[in-house]
C-alpha positions in Angstrom: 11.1 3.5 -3.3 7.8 1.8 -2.5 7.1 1.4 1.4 3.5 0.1 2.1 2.6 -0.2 6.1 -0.2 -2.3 7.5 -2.0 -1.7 4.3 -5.8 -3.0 4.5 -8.4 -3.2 2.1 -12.1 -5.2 2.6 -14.8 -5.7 -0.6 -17.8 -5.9 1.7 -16.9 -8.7 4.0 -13.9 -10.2 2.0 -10.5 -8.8 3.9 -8.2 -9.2 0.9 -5.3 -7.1 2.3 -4.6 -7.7 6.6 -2.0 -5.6 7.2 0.0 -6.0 4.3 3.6 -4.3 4.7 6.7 -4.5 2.6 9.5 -2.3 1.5 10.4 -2.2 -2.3 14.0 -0.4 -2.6 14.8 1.9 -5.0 16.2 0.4 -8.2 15.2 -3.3 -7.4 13.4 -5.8 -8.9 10.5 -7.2 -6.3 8.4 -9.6 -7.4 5.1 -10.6 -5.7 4.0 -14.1 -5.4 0.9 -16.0 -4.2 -2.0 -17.9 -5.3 -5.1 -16.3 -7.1 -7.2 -13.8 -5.3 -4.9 -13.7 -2.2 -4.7 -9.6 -3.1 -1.8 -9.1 -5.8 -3.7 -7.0 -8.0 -5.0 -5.2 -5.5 -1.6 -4.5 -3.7 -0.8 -2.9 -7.3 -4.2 -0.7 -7.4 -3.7 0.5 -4.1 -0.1 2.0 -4.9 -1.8 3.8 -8.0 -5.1 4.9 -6.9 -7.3 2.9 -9.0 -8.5 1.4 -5.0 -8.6 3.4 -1.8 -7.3 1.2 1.0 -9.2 1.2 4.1 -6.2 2.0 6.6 -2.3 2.1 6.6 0.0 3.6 4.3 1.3 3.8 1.7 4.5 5.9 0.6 6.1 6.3 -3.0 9.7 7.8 -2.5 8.6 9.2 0.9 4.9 10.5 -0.8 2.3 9.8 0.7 0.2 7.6 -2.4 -3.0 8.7 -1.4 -2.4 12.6 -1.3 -0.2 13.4 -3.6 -0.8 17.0 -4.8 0.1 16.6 -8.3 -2.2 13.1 -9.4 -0.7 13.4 -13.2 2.7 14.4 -12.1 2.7 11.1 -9.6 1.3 8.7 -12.3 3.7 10.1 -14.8 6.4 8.6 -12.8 5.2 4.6 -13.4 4.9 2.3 -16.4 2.6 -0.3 -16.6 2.7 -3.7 -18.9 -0.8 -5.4 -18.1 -1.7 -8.9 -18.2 -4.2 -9.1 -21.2 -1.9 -6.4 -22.8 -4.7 -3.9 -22.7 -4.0 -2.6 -26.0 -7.0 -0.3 -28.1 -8.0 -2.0 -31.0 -8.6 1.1 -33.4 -4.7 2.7 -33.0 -2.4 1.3 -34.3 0.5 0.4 -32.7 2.6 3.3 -32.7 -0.4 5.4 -30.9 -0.8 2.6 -28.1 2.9 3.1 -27.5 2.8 6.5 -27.1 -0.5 6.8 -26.1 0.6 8.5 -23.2 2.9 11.3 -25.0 0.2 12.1 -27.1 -2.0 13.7 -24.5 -1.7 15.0 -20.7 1.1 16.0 -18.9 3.7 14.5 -21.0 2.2 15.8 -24.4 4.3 15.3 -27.0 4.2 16.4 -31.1 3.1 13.5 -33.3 6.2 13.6 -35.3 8.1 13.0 -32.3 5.8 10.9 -30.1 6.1 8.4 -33.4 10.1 8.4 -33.3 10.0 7.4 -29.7 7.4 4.8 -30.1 9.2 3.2 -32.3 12.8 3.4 -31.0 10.9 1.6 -28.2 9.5 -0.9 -30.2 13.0 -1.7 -31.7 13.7 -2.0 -28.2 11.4 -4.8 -27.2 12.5 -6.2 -30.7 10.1 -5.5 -33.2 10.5 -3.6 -36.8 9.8 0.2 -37.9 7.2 -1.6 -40.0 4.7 -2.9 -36.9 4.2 0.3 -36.1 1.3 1.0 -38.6 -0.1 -2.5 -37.9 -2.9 -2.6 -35.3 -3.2 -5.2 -32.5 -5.3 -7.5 -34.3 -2.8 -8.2 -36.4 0.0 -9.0 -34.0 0.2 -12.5 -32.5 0.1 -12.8 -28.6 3.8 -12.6 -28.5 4.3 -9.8 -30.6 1.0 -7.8 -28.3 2.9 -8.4 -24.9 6.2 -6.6 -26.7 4.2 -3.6 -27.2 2.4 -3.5 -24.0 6.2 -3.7 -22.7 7.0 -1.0 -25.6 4.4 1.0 -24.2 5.3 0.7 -20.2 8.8 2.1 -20.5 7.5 4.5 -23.7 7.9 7.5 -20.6 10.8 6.7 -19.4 9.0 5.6 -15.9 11.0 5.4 -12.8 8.8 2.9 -11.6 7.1 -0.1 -13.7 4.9 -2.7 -12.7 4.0 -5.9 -14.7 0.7 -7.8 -14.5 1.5 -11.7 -14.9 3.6 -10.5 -17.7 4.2 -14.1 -19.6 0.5 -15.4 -19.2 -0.9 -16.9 -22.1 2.6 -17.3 -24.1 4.7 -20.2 -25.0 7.7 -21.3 -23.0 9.8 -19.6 -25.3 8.3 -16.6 -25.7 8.0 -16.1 -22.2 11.6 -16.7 -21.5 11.9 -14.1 -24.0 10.0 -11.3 -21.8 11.4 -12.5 -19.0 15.1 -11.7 -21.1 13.7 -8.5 -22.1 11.6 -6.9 -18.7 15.4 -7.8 -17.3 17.2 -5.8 -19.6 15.2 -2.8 -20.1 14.6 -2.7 -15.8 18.8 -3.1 -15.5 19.4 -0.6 -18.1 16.8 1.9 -16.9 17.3 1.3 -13.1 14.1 1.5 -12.7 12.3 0.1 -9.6 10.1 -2.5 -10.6 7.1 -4.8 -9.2 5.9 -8.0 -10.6 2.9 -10.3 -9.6 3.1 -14.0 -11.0 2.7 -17.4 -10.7 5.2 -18.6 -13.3 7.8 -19.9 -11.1 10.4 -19.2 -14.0 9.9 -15.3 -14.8 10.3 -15.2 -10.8 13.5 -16.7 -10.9 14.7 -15.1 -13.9 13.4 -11.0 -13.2 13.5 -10.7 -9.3 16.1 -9.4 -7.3 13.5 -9.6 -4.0 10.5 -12.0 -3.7 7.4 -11.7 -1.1 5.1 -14.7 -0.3 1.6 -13.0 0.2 -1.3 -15.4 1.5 -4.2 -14.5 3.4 -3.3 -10.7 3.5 0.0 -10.7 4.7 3.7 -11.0 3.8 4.0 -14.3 5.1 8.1 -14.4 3.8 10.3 -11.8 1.9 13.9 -11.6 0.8 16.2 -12.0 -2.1 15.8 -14.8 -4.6 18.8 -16.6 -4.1 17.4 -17.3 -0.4 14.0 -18.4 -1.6 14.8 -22.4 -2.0 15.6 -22.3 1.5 13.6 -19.8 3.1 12.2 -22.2 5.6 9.0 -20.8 5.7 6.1 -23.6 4.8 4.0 -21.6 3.0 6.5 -20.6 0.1 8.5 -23.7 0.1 4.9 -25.4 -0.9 4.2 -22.6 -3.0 7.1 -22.9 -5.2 7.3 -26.3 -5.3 3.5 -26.9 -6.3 2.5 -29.0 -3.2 -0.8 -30.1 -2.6 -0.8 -30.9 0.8 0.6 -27.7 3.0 -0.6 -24.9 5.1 -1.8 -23.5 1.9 -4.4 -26.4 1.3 -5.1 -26.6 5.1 -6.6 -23.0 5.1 -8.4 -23.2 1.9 
């Protein structure tokens, strides 16, 4: 679904992205991994348009990212949940769940953009009765649900999620993690994740990729991961100190 080739991108004379290729297939669950400012954000941006890349490519379902003819009809196609759930203060919750099927391409009546926003937010598992709340209301748990509410409000065929259990208790993150699992499976949607937490990588990914210094430095499905061999992961996941990690920093 998502095929990036000797992707590059430079801020000035930072290189964040080297050459940076990977294939994310269709109906999958890839999860990105990697310490901070080693490009995981940026790998996301890219595929969405929010940053140009300075060379490679990079292809959504055999579309070239970059050109695509239609720009609403290609966004209209992913979900995002974001990392500081991004949610506007002065709607209330129902109107940042269907924030997008209340305007643009995917226009929907009130009436009806309502319903769906909050079948969506029983969903994710909150009551009819959040839906006239508004953000600052909502603990940090309850925010991240309707950021999630919100990603898959579309119906997107692709979703990514931004550090999706930052900032949230144990529990409650093993509770996203339950849920961006459930609603990906039942969906088939593709979906991309950039994280530290260890845990939501083991419990949401189907695929993982090692990025470090620009590059995939290891890819391949989670059950391999323990033993991938490779030195850079193994002291990734297991929170080494000493490693090729430290060595180049």
């Amino acid at each position: 679904m998502i095929r990036f080739e000797n992707v590059t991108k430079a801020f000035g004379s930072k290189k964040v992205l080297r050459g940076l290729t990977l294939n994310v297939p269709k109906g999958t669950s890839m999860v990105i991994i990697g310490g901070s400012g080693t490009g995981k954000s940026v790998t996301l941006k890219c595929v969405l348009g929010l940053i140009a890349p300075d060379s490679g490519t990079i292809l959504v379902d055999g579309q070239d990212a970059a050109n695509a003819a239609d720009r609403d009809a290609f966004l209209a196609r992913f979900g995002m949940l974001f990392q500081g759930g991004a949610l506007f203060d002065s709607l209330p919750v129902w109107q940042n769940v269907a924030f997008r099927l209340l305007r643009g391409a995917l226009k929907r009546p009130a009436a009806e953009a309502r319903e769906i926003a909050i079948d969506k937010l029983r969903r994710v598992g909150l009551t009819a009765d959040v839906a006239d709340l508004f953000p600052a209301e909502l603990s940090g748990g309850m925010q991240k649900r309707v950021g999630l509410a919100r990603a898959i409000a579309a119906d997107p065929e692709i979703i990514f999620f931004d550090e999706p259990t930052t900032g949230l208790d144990p529990i409650m993150a093993g509770v996203i993690n339950d849920l961006i699992r459930e609603i990906v499976t039942e969906m088939g949607a593709t979906a991309m994740t950039i994280t530290h937490d260890m845990t939501s990588v083991r419990a949401i990914a189907d695929n993982v990729a090692m990025l470090h210094d620009g590059v995939i430095k290891w890819t391949g499905p989670v059950s391999e991961m323990d033993n991938s061999g490779d030195p850079y992961l193994d002291q990734f996941i297991h929170g080494r100190a000493e490693g090729p990690i430290a060595a180049v920093r």
